[in-house]
N, C-alpha and C positions, 0 to 999 in steps of 0.2 A: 358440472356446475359452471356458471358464468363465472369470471374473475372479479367481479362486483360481489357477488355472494361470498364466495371463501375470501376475498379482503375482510369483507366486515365481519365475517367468521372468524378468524383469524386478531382482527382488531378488538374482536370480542373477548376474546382468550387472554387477547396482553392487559384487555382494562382487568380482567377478573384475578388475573397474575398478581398485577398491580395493587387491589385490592388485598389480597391477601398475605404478601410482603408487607404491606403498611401495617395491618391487622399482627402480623406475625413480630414486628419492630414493637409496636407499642404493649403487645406482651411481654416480650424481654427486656424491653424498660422499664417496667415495674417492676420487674422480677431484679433489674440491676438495681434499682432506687432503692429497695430493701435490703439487698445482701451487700452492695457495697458501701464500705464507709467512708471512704474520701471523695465522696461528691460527686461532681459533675467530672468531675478532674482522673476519674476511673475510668483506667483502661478500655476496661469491659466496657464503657459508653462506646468511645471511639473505634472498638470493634464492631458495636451493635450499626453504628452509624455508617461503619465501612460494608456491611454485609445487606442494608437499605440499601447503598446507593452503589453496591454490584447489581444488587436484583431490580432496580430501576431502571440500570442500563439492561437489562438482559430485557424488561417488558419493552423499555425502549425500542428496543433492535427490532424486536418480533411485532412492535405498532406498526416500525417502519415499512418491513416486508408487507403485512397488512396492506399496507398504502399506497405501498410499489403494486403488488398484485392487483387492489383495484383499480387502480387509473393505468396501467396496463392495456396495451390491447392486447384480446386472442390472437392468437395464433392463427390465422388463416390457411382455409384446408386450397391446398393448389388443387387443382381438378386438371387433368391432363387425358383430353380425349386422343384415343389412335384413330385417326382415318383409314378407312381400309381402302386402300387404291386397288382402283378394277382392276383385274389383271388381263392383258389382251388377252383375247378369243386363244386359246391354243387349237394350232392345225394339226386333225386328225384324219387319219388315212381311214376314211370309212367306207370305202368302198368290197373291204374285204368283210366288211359286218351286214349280218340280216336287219330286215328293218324294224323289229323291236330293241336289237343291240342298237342301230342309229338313235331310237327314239330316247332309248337310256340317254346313251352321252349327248343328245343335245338338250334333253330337259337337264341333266348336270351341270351342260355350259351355263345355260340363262339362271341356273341356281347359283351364280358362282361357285361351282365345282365340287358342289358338297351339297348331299342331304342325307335324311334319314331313311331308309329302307323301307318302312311302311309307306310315309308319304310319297315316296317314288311309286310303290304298288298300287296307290291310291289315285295317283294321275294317269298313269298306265292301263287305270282298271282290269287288274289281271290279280291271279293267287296268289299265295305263298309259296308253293312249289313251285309255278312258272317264274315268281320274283325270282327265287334262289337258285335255277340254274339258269338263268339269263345273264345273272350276278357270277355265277361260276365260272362262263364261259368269258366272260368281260375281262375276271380277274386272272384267268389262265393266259388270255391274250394280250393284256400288262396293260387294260385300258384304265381300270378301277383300281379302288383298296377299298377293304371294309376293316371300317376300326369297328368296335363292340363298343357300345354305350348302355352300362346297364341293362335294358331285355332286347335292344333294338341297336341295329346296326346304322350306323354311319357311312355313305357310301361316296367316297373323296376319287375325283378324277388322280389318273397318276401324272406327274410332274414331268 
């Protein structure tokens, strides 16, 4: 909710408070007019009078918050973007890799160093079986890592 709406939400509450203190005072002053007999000059008034003007301060307090709250501004949400700084090309000794192991690690370079395992099989246009021991041999010779993402692998150069 906007702070406009629960202020006068809130402002609505203290009138209706208010209401109902005043309503609740002028009950027990009839009720004192009749039971007490020495007048105006009876305790019980200046009780009734002292218990009005608690609960007046108390709608009071609670119009004021009301009032603070709507003239208020929100809270502004900060928004904090991370840039991702490219990281240079890492040098790979690729001369001891065949050329679909080449072809792996430089589609992962120009990925920035990560993609998902099908999408790799799909630019490679090659299977599932030739994906995964292409991938085997990669990650036995410390070029990859594959994290698990739910059904599909994640295939991250290694550092």
């Amino acid at each position: 909710m906007e702070n406009k709406k629960v202020g006068w939400l809130i402002i609505g509450i203290a009138f209706v408070m208010g209401i109902v203190s005043w309503i609740f005072n002028q009950s027990l002053n009839q009720i004192i007019a009749q039971t007490c007999t020495e007048g105006p000059n009876c305790i019980m008034h200046q009780t009734s009078n002292t218990q009005l003007g608690l609960s007046l301060a108390i709608v009071l307090v609670v119009a004021i918050i009301g009032l603070y709250i709507m003239f208020s501004k929100p809270d502004e949400k900060v928004v904090v973007k991370k840039v991702k700084e490219r990281q240079k090309k890492k040098n790979f000794d690729l001369s001891k890799l065949d050329q679909d192991e080449k072809k792996v690690i430089e589609i992962l370079i120009d990925e920035e160093n990560a993609m998902f395992q099908k999408d790799l099989m799909e630019k490679l246009e090659i299977g599932k079986v030739k994906m995964t021991r292409l991938l085997d041999k990669l990650e036995a010779k410390q070029f990859i890592i594959r994290k698990r993402r739910g059904m599909n692998n994640l295939v991250v150069l290694k550092d």
